[in-house]
TIZA-504579 format. One record per residue: x, y, z of N, C-alpha, C, CB in turn. Coordinates in steps of 0.001 Angstrom, whole numbers, plus 500000, padded with zeros to 6 digits. Glycine has a CB too. Example, Ala and Ser with C-alpha at 12.3 -4.5 7.8 and 13.67 -1.06 7.14 Angstrom:
513190494310507800512300495500507800513200496700507800511308495527509046 512850497750507080513670498940507140512900500030507870514084499402505725 
This chain:
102519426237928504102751424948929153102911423866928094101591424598930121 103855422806928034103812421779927215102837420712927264104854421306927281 102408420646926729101271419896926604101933418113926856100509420315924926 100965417335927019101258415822927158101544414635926112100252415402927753 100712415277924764100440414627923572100562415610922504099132413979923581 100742415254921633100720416163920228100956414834918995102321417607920204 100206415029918227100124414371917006101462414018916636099463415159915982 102020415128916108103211415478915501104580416432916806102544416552914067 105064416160916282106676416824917039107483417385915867107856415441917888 107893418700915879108762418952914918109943419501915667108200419839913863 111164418985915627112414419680916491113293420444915480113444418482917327 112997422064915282113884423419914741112362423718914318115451423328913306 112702425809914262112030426328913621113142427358913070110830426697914295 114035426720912187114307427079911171112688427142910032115537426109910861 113949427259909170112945427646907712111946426833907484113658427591906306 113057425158907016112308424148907573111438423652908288112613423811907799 111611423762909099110816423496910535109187424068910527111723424403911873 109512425531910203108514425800909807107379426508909035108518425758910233 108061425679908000107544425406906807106847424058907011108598425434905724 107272423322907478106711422038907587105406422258909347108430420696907747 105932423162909617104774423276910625103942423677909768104858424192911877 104374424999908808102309425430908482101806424501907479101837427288907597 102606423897906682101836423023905417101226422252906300102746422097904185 101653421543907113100998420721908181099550421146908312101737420875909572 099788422390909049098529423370909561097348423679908151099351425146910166 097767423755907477097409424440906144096417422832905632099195425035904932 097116422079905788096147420721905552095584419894906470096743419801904900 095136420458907728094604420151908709094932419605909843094015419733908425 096302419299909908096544418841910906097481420033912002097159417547910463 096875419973912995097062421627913602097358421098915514094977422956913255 097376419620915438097778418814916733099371418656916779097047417249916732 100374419854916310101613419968915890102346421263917154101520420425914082 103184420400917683104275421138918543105682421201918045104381420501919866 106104422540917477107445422337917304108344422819918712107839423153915961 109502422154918548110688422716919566111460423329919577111305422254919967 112408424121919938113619424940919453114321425208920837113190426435918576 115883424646920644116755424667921923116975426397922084118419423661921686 116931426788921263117423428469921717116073429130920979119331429212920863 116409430837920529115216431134920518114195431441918831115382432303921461 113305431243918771112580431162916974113790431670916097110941432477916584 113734430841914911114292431379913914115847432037914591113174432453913253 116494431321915175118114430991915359118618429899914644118507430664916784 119866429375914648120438428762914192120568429174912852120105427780914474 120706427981911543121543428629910320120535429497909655122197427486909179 119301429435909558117980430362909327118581432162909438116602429910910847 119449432329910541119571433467911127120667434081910576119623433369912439 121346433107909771122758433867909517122685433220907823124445433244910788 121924432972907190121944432590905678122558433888904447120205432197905332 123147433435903592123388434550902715122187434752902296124343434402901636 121409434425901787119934434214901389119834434576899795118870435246902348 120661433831898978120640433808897553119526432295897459122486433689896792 118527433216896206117136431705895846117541431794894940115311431619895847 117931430043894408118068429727893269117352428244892757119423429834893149 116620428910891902115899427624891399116491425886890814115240428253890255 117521426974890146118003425732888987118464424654889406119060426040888073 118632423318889226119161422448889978119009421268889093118578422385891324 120018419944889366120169419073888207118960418074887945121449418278888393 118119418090888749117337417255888467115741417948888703117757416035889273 114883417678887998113507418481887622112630418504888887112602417719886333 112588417517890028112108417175890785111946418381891548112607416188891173 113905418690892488114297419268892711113867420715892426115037418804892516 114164420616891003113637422468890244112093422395890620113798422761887922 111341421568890418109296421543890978109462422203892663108284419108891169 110467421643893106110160421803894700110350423498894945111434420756895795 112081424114894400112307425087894567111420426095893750113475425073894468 110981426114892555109829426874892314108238426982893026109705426546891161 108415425973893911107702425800895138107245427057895807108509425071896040 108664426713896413109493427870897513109076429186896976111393427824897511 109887429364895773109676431296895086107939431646895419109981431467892603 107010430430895049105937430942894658105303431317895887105219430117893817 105939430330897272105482430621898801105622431931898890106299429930899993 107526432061898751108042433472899262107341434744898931109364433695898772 106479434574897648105996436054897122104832436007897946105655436330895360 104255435287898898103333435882899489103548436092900865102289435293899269 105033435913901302104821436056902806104714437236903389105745435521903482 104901438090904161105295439120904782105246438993906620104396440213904142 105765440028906930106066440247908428105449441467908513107625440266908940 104308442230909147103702443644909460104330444153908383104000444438910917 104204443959906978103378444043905893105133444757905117101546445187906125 106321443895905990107488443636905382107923442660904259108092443408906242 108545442458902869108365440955902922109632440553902986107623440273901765 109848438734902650111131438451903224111785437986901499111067437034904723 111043438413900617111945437482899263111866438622898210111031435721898508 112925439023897297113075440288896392113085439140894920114846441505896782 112438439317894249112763439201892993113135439463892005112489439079892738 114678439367892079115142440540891002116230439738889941116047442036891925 115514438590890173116745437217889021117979437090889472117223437657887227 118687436545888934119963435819888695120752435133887430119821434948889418 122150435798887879122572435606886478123532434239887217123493437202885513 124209433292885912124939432706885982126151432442885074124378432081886211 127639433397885503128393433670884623128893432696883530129224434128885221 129312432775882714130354431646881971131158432271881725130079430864880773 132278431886882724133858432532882408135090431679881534134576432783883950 134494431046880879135217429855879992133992429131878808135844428438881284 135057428932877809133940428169876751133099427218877228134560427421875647 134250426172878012133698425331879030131989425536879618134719425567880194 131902426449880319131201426944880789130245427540880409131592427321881230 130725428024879189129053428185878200128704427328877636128839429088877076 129255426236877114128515425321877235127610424462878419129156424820876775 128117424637878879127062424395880309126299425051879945127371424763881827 126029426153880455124742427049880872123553426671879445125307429120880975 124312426329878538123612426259877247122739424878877486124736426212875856 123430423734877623122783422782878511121703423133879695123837422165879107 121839423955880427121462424184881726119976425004881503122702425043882568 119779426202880248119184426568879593118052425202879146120075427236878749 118821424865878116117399423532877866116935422615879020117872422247876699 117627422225879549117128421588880936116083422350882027118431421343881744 116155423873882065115065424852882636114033424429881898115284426449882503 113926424506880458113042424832879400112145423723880038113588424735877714 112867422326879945112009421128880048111473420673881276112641420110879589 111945421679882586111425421672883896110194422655884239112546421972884758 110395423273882805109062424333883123109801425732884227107485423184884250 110969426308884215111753426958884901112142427956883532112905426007885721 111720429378883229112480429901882747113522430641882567112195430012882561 114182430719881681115927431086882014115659430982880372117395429733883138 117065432457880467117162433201878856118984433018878762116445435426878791 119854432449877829121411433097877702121389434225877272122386432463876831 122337435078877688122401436327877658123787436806877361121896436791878792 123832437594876607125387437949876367125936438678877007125739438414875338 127335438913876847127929439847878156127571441221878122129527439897878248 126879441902877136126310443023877300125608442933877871125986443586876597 124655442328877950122921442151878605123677442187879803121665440530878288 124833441055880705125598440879881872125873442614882538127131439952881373 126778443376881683126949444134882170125413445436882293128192444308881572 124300445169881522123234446370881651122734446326882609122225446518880828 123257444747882977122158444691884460122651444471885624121114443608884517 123887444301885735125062444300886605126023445126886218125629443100886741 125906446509886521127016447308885919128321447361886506126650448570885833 128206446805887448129595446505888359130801445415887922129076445930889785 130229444637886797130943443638886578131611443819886010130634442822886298 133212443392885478134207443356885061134001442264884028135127443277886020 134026442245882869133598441159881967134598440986881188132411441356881200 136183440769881629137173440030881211137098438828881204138065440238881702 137194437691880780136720436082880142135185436003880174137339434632881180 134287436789880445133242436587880440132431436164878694132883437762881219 131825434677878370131697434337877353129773434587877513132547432855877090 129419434843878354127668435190878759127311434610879821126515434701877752 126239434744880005125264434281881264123676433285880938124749435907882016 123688433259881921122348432448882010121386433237883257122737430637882457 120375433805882504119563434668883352118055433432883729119118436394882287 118093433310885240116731432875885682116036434310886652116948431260886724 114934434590885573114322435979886027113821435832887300113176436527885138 113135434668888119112311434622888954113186434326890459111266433607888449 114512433788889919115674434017891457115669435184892358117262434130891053 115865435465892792115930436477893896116852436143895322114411436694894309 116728436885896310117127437401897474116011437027898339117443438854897419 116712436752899611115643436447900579116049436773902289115303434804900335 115086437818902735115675438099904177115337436719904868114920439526905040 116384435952904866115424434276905894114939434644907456116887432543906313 115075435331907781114226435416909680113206436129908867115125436610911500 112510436862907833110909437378907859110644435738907350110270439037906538 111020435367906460110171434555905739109667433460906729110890433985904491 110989432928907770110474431832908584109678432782909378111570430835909409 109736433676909931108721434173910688107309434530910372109156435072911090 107211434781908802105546434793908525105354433747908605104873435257907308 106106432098908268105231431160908628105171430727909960105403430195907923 105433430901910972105743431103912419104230431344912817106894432435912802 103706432490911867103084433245912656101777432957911968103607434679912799 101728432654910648100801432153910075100384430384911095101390432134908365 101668429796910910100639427989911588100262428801913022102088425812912081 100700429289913890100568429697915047098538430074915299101785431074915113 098320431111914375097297431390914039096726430249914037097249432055913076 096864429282913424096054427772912757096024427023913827096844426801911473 096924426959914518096786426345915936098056425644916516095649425280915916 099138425817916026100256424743916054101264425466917491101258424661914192 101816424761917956101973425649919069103808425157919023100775425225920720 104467426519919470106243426723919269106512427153920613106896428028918016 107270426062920884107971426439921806109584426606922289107480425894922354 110027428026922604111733428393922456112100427907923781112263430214922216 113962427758923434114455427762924796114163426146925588113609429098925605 113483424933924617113391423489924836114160422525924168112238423128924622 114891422107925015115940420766924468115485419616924715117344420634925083 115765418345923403115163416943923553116400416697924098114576415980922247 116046415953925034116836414942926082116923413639925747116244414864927406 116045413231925198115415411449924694114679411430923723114452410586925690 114246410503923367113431410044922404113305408225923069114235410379920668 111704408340923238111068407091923495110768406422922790110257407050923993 111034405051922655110260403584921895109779402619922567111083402756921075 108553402271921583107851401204922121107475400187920915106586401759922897 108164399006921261107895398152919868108928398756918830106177398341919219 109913399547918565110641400085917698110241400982917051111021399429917049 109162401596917364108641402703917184108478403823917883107864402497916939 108863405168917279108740406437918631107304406496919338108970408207917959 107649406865920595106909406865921779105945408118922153107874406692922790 107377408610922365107256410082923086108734410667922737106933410005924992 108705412300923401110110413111923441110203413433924668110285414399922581 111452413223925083111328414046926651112319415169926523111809413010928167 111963416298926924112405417513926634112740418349928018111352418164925743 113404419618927924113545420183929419112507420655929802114470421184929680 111055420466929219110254421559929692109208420543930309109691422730928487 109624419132929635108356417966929671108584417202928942107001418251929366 107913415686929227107844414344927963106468414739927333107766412380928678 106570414465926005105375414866925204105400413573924241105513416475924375 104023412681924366103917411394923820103276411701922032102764410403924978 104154411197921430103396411202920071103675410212919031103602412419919424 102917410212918061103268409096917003104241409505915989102030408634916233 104794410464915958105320410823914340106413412239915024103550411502912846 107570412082914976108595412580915096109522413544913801109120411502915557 109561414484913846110337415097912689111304415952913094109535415818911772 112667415790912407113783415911912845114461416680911600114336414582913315 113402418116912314114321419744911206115355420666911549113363421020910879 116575420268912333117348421062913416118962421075912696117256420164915162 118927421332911350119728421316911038120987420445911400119664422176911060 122576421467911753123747420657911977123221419694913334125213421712912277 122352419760913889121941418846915388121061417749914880120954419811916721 120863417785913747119890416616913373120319415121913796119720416613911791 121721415288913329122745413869913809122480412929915147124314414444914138 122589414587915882122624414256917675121000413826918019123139416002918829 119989414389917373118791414706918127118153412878917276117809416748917621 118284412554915735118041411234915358118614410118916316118574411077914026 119867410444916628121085409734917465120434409005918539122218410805918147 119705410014919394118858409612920142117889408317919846118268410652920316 117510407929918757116275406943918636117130405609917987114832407631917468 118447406371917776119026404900917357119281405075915345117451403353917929 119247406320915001119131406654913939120048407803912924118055406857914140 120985407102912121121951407896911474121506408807910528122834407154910900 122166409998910938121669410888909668122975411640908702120625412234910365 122925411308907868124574411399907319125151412753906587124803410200906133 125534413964907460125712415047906986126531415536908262124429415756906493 127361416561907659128576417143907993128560419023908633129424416914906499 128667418983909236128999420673909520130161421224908626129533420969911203 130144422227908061131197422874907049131238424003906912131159422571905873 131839424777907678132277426066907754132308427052906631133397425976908175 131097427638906484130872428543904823130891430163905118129010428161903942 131860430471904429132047432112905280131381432963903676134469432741905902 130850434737904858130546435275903152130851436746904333128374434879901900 131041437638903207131072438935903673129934439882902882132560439454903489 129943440879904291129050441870903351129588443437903030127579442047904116 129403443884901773130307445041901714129648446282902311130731445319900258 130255447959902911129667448736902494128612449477901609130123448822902513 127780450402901396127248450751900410128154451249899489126358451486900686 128154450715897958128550451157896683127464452066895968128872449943895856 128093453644895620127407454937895244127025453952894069128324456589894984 127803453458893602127160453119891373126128452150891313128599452133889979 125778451491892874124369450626892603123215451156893027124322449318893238 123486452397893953122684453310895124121626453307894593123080454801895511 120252452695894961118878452769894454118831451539893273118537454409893818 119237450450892842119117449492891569118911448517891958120100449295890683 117681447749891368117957446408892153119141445319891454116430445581892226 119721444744891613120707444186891262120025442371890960121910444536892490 120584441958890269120306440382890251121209439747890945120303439728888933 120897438739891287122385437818892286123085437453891093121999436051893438 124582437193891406125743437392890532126474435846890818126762438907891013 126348434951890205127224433478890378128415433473889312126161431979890032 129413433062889857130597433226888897130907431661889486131921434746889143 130614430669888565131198429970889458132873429124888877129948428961889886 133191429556887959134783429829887079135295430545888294134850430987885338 134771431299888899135411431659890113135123431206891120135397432688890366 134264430464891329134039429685892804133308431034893927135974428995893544 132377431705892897132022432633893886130539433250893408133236433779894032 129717433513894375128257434250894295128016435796894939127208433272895114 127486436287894277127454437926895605125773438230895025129134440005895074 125677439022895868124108439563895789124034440919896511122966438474896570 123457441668896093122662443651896430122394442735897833120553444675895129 122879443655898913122703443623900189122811445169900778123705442629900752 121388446019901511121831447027901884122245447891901102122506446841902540 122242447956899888123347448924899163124219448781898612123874449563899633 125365447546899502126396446961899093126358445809898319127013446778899984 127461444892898554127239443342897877127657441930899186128625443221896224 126771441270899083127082440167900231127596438798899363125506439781901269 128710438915899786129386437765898603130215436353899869131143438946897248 130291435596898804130882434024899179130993433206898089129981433174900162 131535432415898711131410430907897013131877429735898120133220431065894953 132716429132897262132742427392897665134090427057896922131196426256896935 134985427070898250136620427173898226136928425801898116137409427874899598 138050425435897239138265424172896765139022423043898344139452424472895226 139205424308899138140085423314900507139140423625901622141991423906901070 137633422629901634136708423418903064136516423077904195135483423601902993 136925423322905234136845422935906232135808422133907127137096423711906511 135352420885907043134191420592908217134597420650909870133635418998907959 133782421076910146133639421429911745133721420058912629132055422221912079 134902419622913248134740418726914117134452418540915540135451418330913975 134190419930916009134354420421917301133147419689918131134312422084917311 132719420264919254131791420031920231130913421296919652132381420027921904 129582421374919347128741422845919039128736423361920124127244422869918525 128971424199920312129237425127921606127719425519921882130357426630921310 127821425629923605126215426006923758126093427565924067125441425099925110 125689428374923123125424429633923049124805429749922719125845430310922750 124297431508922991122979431633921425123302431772919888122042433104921496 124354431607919831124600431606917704125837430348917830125630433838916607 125471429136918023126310428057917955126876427720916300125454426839918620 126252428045915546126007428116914280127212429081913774124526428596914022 127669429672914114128573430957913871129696430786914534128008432289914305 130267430808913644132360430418914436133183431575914439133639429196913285 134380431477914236135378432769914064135345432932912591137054432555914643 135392434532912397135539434144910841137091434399910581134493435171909725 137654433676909705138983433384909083139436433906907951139112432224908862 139515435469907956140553436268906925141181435582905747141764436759907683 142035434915906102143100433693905609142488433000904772143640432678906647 141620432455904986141185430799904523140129431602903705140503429347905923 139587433049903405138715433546902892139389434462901488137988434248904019 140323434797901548141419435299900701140896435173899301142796434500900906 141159433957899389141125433363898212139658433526897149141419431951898629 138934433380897793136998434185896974136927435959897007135076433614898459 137535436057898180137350437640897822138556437819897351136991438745899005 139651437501896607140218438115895713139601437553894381141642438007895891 138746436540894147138281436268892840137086437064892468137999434874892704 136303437053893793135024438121893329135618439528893319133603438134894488 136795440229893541137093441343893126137738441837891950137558441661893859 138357440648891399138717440648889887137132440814889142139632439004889396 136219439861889369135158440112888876133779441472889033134886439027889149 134352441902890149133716443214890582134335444227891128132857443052891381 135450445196890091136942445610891057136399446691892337138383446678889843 134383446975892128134382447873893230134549446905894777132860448800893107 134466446313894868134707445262895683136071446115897112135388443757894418 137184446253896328138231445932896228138310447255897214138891445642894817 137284448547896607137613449627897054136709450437898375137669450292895870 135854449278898921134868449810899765135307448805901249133116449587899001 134331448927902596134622448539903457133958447274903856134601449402904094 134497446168904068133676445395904478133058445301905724134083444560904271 131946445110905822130801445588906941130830444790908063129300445524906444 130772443617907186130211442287908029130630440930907524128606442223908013 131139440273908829131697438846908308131296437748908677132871438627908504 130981436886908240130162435569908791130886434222908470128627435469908080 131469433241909329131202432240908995130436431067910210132400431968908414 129758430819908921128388429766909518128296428578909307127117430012909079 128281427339909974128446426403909596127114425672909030129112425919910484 127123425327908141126499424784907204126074422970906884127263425340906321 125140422065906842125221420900906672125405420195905471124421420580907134 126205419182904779126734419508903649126557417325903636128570420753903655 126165416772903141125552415577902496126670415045901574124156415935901659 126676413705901517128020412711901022127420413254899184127888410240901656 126195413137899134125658413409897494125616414468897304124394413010896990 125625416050898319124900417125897731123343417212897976125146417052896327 122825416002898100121361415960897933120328416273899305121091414496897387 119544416791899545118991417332901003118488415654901053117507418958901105 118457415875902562117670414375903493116391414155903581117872414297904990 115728413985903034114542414232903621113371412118903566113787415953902357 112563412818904715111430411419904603111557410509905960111884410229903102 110961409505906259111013408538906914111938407792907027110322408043906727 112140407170908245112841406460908829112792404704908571112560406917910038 113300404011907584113055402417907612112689401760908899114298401689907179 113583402306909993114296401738910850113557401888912023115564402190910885 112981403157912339112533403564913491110807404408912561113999404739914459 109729403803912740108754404028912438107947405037913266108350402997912285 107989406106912823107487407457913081108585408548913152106715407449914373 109750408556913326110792409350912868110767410165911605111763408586912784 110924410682911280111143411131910082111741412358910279110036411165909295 113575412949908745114318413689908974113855414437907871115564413290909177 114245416340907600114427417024906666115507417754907183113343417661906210 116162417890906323118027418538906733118479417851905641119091417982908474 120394418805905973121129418302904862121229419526903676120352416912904319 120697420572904124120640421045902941121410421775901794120004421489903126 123178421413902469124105421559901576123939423798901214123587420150900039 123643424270901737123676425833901767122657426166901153124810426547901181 121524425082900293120414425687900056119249425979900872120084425183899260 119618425834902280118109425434902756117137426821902391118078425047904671 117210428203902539116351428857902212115646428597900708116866429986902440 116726428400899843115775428294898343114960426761898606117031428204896549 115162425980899473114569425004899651113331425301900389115352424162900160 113828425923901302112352425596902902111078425287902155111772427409904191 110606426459901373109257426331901626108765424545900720108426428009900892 109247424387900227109359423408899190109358422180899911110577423562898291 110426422497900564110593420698901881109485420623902571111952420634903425 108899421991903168107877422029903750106424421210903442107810423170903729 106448421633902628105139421120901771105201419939901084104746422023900736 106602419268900827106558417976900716106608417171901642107256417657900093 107117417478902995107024416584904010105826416486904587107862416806904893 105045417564904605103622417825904835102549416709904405103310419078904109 102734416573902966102133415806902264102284414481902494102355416068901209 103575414419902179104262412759902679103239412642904380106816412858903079 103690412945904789103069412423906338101576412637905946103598413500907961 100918413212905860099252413337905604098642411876904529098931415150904576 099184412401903469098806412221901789099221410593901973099980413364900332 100676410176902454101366408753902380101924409328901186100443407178902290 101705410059900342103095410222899649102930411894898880103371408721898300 104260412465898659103945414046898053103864414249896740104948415046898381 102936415513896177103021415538895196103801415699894122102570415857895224 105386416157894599106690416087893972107448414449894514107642417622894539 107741413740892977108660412774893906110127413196894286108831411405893176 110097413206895853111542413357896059112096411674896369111833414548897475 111623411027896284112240409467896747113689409250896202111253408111896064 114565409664895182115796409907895525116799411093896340116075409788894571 115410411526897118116623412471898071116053411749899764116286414912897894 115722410371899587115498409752901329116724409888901980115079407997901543 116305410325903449117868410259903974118618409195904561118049411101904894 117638408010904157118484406490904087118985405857902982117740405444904513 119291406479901503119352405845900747121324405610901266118615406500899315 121788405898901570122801405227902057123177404438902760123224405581902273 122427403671903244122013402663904246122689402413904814121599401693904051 124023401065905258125095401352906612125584402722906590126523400374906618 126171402806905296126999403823905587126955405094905868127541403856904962 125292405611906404125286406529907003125730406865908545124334406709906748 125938405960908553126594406167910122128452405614910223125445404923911393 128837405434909150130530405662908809131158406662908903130942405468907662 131408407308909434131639408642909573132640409182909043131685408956910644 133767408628908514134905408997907742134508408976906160136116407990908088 133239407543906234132773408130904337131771409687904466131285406478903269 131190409556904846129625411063905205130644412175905242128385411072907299 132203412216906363132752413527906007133811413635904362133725413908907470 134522412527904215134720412688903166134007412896902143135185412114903032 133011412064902185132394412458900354131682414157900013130695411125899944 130993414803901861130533415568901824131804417025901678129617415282902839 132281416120902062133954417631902109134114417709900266136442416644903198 134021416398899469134344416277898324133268417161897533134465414864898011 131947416643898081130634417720897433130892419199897511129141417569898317 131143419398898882131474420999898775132514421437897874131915421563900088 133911421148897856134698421299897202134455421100895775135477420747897672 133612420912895435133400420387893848132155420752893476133502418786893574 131580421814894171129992421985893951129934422917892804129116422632895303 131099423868892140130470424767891097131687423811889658130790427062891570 131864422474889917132603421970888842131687422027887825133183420641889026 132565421383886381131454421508885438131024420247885064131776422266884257 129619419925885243129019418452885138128452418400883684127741418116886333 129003417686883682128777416588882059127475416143882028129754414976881929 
C-alpha cells in the first residue's frame, strides 16, 4: 500500500535511483519511497553496454567513479556478482593520441587512479584479438571492468529494502505539489504521498517528471546502438579487458564469450519522438545503416569481428547533457526538488558514486566529493531552450572521443 508521507521520494530505480535509495538507508534515513512507472530495474539500467570506466577529465569526477568500482566489488545477487574486473585498455591509434593517453596517464597518477602505458605488445598479450596496425600503445586502467547493470541495481534494491526503504513498480507521477514554492507532495497512480524532499532519478523522463514542478532539466535522448557478437573459439575461457579505440570512435568488451561493441558516431541521432508507453520504452529499432560505420571500424581493429554472428542488437536511448557533464543536486528554484540524471552513457560507471553523493548532499548539506560543477542548474535560462540543450548535447556526443588539449 502507498503510504501517505515519506521523508524522501525518489522517482526511477535505475542504478541511480537506487543507489541513492541505499546510501540514503545506509545513513539513516530509511523514511524513503522510491517509484518506478514500469517494472524494478527497467529502463536504460536494463539495456546498458556496461563498460566501467574510471578515467575522466576532472579528479572529482575520477573520486566519484572509483566510488562506484569499490561499491561494485561488493555487491552480489544469491551470491552472483554484477561487476568483473578485468581492466581496460585505451588504444592510441595516432601519435596524436599517444600523446594523450601520456597526459591522461599523469592526470590518473595525480587523482590517485592507477593506469600504466603500455606498448602494443603488452596490447596484443592481453587482447589477442587485436589487429595492431596504427596502433602506437595503450593506456591500461587495471581496476575498469564490466558490469552486469540489473545484478548490481538489484543488490542495492535489495540491500535498502532490507533497511527499510520501500519500492514501488508499475507507479506513475501524475503531479507534483507546491506550497509556498516548495514541493508538497507527489500524486501518483497508486496515491498522493506528501513529502519534503523530491528526487528526480528517471533518466530520459527526468525532463517530463521535473516539468511537472515547474523545473528544467537540460538533457537530450540520443539513440546509442551496440551489438553483441557470437562466441569467439580464440577468447573461449580469457578474461578479456574492455577495448576503447577511440581513433576509431569505438569500445567492445568480453560478453558471453563473444564481444559487445559500440562507440560514438560522428552524425547521432537525438530522439524527438513521443516515449512510447511500453515495457522497454528505452529501446527503439535498431538501424543496420546508421551502425555501419563502428562496426566496420571495430572490425578493422578486431578482424574476428567480421567473421562470427551477431547475436544481439540494441539501440537504447541514452541522456546526453549540453557539457557532457551528469546533473546532479538541488533545485534553486523549487526547494526540495532535487535531480540526478544526464548521464551521457556513463550512468553505470557512475551509479554507485551519484548515489552516495546525493545521499550525503541531502543528509550531510553537502558531499564528501565536490561535485558543485556538475549542478543541474548551472545553465540557468538556458536549460529550458531547447534548441541550445539539443544542439550542444548532439555536439557532446559527436565529439566525445575527440582529442582534448
Amino acid at each position: 500500500m502507498m503510504p501517505q508521507h515519506a521523508r524522501i521520494v525518489i522517482v526511477g530505480s535505475g542504478i541511480a535511483g537506487a543507489s541513492i535509495a541505499l546510501h540514503l538507508a545506509r545513513l539513516g534515513w530509511r523514511d524513503v519511497v522510491v517509484l518506478e512507472q514500469g517494472e524494478p530495474v527497467s529502463g536504460t539500467t536494463s539495456h546498458a553496454p556496461g563498460l566501467i570506466g574510471q578515467l575522466r577529465a576532472d579528479a572529482s569526477l575520477v573520486k566519484l567513479l572509483m566510488y562506484s568500482v569499490s561499491l561494485y566489488r561488493t555487491l552480489r545477487v544469491d551470491g552472483q556478482p554484477g561487476f568483473f574486473e578485468d581492466g581496460g585498455i585505451r588504444l592510441a591509434s595516432s601519435k596524436e593520441r599517444l600523446e594523450e593517453i601520456r597526459r591522461q596517464a599523469a592526470f590518473a597518477s595525480a587523482a590517485g587512479l592507477e593506469a600504466h602505458l603500455i606498448g602494443p605488445r603488452e596490447v596484443k598479450e592481453r587482447f589477442p584479438l587485436v589487429n595492431l596496425d596504427g596502433v602506437e600503445g595503450g593506456l591500461l586502467v587495471p581496476s575498469d571492468g564490466s558490469a552486469t547493470a540489473p545484478i548490481l541495481a538489484r543488490a542495492m534494491i535489495n540491500e535498502a529494502t532490507a533497511l527499510g526503504v520501500a519500492f514501488h513498480a508499475r507507479t506513475r507521477v501524475q503531479a507534483i505539489e507546491k506550497t509556498a514554492g516548495r514541493v508538497r507532495a507527489v500524486v501518483t497512480s497508486a496515491g498522493r504521498i506528501e513529502t519534503e524532499t523530491l528526487v528526480v532519478a528517471c533518466g530520459i523522463w527526468s525532463p517530463l517528471v521535473a516539468g511537472m514542478a515547474g523545473v528544467a532539466v537540460p538533457l537530450v535522448p540520443i539513440e546509442h546502438q551496440y551489438v553483441v557478437t557470437a562466441p569467439i573459439a580464440e577468447i573461449a575461457g580469457r578474461e578479456l579487458p574492455n577495448l576503447r579505440d577511440p581513433d576509431k570512435l569505438v569500445y567492445m568488451r568480453e560478453k558471453d564469450g563473444g564481444l559487445s561493441l559500440g562507440g560514438y558516431e560522428p552524425n547521432p541521432r537525438p530522439f524527438r519522438g513521443v516515449i512510447p508507453d511500453r515495457a522497454d520504452p528505452t529501446v527503439q529499432e535498431f538501424d543496420g545503416g546508421h551502425f555501419d560505420q563502428l562496426l566496420r571500424a571495430a572490425t578493422q581493429r578486431v578482424p574476428a569481428i567480421g567473421s562470427v554472428e551477431l547475436t544481439r542488437r540494441v539501440n537504447g536511448l541514452e541522456s546526453f547533457t549540453p557539457d557532457g557533464g551528469f546533473l546532479l543536486g538541488p533545485s534553486r528554484d523549487v526547494p526540495g526538488l532535487w535531480v540526478a540524471c544526464g548521464f551521457c552513457a556513463h550512468g553505470i560507471s557512475g551509479g554507485g558514486g551519484v548515489g552516495r553523493v546525493i545521499a550525503e548532499w541531502i543528509v550531510n548539506g553537502q558531499p564528501s566529493i565536490d561535485v558543485s560543477h556538475l549542478r543541474f542548474d548551472r545553465f540557468g535560462s538556458r536549460a529550458s531552450d531547447r534548441q541550445f540543450v539539443e544542439r550542444s548535447a548532439v555536439q557532446t556526443y559527436s565529439t566525445y572521443y575527440s582529442i582534448q588539449q
